[in-house]
C-alpha positions as CSV (number, residue, x, y, z in Angstrom):
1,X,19.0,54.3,-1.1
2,X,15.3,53.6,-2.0
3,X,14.6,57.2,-2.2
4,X,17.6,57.8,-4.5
5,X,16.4,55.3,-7.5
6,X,14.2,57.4,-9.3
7,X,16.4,60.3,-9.7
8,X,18.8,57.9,-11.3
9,X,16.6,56.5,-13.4
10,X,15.5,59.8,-14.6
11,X,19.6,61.1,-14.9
12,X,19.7,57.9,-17.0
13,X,16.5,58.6,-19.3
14,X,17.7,62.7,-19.6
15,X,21.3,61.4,-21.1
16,X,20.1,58.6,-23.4
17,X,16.8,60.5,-24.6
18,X,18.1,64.3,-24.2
19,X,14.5,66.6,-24.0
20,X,12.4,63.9,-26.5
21,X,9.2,63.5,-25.0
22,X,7.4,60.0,-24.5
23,X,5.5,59.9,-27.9
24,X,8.7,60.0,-29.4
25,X,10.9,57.8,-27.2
26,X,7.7,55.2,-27.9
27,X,8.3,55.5,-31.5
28,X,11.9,55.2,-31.4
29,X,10.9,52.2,-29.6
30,X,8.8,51.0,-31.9
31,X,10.7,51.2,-35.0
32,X,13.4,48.8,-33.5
33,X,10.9,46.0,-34.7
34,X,11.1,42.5,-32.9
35,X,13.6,39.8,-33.8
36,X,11.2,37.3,-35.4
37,X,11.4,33.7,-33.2
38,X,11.3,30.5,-35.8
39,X,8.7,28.0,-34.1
40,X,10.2,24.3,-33.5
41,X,8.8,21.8,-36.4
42,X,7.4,18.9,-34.2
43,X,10.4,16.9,-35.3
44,X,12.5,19.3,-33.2
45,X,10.7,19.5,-30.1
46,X,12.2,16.4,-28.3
47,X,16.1,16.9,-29.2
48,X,15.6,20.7,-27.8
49,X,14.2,19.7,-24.7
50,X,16.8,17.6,-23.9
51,X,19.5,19.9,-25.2
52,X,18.2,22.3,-22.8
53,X,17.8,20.0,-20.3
54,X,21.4,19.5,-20.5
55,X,22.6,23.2,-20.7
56,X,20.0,23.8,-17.9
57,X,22.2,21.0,-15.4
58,X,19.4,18.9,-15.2
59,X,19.5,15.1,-14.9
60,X,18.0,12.7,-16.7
61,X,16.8,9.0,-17.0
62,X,14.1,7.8,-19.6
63,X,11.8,5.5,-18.5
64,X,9.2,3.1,-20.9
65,X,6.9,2.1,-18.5
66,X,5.8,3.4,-15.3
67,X,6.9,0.5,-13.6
68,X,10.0,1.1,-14.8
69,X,10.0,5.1,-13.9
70,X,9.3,3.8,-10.2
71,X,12.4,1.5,-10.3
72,X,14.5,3.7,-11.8
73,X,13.3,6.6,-9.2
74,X,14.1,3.5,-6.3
75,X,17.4,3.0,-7.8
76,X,18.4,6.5,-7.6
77,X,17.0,6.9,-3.9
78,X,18.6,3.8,-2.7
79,X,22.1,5.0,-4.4
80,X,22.1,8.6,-3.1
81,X,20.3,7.6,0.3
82,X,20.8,4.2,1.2
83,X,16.8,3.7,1.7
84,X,14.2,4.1,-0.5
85,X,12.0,7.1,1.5
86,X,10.6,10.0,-0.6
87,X,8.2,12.3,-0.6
88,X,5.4,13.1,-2.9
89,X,2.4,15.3,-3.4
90,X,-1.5,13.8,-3.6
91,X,-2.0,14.1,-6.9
92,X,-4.0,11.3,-8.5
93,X,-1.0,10.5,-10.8
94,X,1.1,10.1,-8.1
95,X,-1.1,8.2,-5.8
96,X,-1.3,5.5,-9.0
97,X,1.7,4.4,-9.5
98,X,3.3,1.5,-8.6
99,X,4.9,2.7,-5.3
100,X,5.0,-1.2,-3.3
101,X,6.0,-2.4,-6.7
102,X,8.7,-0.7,-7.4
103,X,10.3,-0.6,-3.6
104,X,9.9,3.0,-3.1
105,X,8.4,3.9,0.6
106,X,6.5,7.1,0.0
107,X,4.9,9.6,2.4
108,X,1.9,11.7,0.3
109,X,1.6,15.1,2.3
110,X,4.2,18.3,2.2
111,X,7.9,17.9,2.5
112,X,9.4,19.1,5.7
113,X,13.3,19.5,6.5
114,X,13.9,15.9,7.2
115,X,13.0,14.9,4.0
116,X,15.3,14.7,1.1
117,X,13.9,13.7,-1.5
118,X,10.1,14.9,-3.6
119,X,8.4,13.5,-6.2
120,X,6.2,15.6,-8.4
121,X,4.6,15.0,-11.7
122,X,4.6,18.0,-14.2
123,X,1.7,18.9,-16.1
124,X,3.9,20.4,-18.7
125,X,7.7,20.5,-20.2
126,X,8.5,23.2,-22.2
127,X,11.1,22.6,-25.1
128,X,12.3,26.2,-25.6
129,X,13.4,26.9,-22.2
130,X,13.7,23.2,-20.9
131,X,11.2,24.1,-17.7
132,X,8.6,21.9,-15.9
133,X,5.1,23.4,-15.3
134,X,4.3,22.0,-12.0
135,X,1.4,23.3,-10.5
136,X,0.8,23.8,-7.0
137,X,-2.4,23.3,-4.7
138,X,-4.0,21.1,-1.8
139,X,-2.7,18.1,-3.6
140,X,0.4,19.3,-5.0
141,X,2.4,21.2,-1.8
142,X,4.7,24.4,-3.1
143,X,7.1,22.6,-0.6
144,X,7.4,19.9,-2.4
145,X,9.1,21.8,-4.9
146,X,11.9,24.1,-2.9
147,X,12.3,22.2,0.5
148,X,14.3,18.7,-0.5
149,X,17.8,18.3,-1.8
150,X,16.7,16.3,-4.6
151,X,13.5,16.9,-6.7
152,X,12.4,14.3,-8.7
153,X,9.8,15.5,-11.8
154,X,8.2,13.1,-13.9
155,X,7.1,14.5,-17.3
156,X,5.3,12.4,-19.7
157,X,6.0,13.1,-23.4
158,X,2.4,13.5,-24.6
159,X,3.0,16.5,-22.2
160,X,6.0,17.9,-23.7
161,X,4.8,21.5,-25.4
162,X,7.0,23.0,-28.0
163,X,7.2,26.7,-26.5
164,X,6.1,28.8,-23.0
165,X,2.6,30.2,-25.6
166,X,1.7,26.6,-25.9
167,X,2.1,25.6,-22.3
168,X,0.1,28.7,-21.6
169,X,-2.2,27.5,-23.9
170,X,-2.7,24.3,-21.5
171,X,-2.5,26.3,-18.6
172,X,-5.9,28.4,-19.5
173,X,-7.6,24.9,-20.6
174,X,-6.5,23.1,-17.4
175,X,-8.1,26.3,-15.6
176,X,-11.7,26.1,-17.5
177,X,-12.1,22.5,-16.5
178,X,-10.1,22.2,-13.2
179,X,-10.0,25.7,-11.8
180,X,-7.4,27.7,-11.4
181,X,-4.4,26.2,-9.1
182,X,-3.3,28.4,-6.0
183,X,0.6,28.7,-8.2
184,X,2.0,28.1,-11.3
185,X,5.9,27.3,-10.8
186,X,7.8,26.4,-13.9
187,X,11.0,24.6,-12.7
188,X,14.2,24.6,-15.3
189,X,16.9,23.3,-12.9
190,X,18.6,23.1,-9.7
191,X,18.5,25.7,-7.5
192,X,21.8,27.8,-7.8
193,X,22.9,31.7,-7.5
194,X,26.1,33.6,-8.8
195,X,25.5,36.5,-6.0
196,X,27.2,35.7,-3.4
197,X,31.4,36.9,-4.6
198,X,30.3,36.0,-7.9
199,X,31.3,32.1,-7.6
200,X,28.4,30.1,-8.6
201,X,26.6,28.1,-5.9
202,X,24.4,25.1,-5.8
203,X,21.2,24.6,-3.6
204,X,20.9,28.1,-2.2
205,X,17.2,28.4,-2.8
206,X,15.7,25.2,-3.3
207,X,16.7,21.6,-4.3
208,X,20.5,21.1,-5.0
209,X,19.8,18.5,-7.7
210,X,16.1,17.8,-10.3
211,X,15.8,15.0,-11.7
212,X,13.3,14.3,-14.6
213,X,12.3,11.0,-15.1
214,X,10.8,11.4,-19.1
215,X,7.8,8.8,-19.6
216,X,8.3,7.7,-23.3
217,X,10.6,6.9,-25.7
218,X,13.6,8.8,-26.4
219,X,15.9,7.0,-29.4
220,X,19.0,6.1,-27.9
221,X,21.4,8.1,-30.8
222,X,19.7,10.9,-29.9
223,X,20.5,10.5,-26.0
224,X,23.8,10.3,-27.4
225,X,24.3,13.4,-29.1
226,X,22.9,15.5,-26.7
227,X,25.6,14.2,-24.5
228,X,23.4,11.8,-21.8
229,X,24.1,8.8,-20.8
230,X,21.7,5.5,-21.2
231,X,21.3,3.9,-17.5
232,X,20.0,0.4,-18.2
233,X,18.0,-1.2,-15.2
């Protein structure tokens, strides 16, 4: 079967492009143009995140404080779990939050199967596709991000980025100061897959549910017409 995919692709190319060679099949190309992509006024940024957030399945809670992103995380946990055990990453931001306070009993290392639930803390959200940047390394475990059943992302809005260019953008600036991370995952919502029969199912490669926890304010009419709900402590 592997031997037989370039002949295909080439029967394919013959029927479309007939005996045109590559300089003009590349112009052909090139006259097609680009369909130009309108940037999002800063105005816009916030209600398309969460719009995509929405489309993307993602839950959502908005928190004021960090205090009050650590209760609302302990809430959830206790809820879902009937504890209050999670597992997070040693990143600094993570290390300093309110942990004790807020009744959450975290573990800092890699997730493993027994745990079901991780905490991580994005470096970026990205309004156009509704992803978190989460960046992996010694501090921030890759497992952390496919192992649990729930993943729990905390994105702070000075960190929200209009488009995947400007998150780049942060990406190459991170790199000059911090180094470059051993992985760059951008997560945009639960794990799911339509292969298998062509029904769509939940959890086949990673967490079943993400959860973003968004540091700042959100006006409540606008939680509204995206179609969340406001979950008051």
């Amino acid at each position: 079967m592997a031997d037989s995919g370039p002949g295909i692709l080439a029967e394919v190319r013959r029927r479309q492009y007939g005996d045109a060679d590559s300089d003009s099949i590349a112009e052909d190309l090139a006259a097609l143009g680009h369909t130009p992509v309108r940037p999002l006024d800063e105005d816009e940024v916030l209600e398309h995140f969460l719009t995509r957030l929405k489309t993307n399945r993602v839950d959502l809670e908005v928190a004021a404080s960090k205090p009050e992103a650590v209760k609302r995380i302990a809430r959830f946990v206790y809820r879902e779990y009937n504890g209050y055990r999670a597992v997070a990453g040693n990143d600094r931001r993570l290390a300093a939050l309110p942990w004790r306070d807020g009744g959450v009993l975290v573990r800092f290392g890699a997730a493993t199967p027994e745990d079901a639930v991780s905490i991580s803390y994005a470096r970026y959200g990205i309004a156009e596709t509704g992803s978190m940047v989460l960046y992996c390394n010694r501090d921030n475990p890759a497992a952390n991000n496919w192992l649990t059943r729930d993943h729990i992302v905390i994105l702070e809005s000075r960190d929200l980025v209009a488009s995947l260019e400007d998150a780049w953008t942060g990406i190459r600036r991170d790199t000059d100061t911090e180094g470059l991370p051993r992985g760059v995952t951008l997560v945009s919502g639960p794990s799911s897959t339509g292969d298998i029969i062509g029904h769509l199912v939940k959890g086949a490669h990673g967490p079943l549910r993400l959860r973003v926890i968004f540091l700042g304010h959100v006006p409540e009419e606008l939680l509204t017409r995206v179609g969340f709900e406001t979950l008051p402590l």
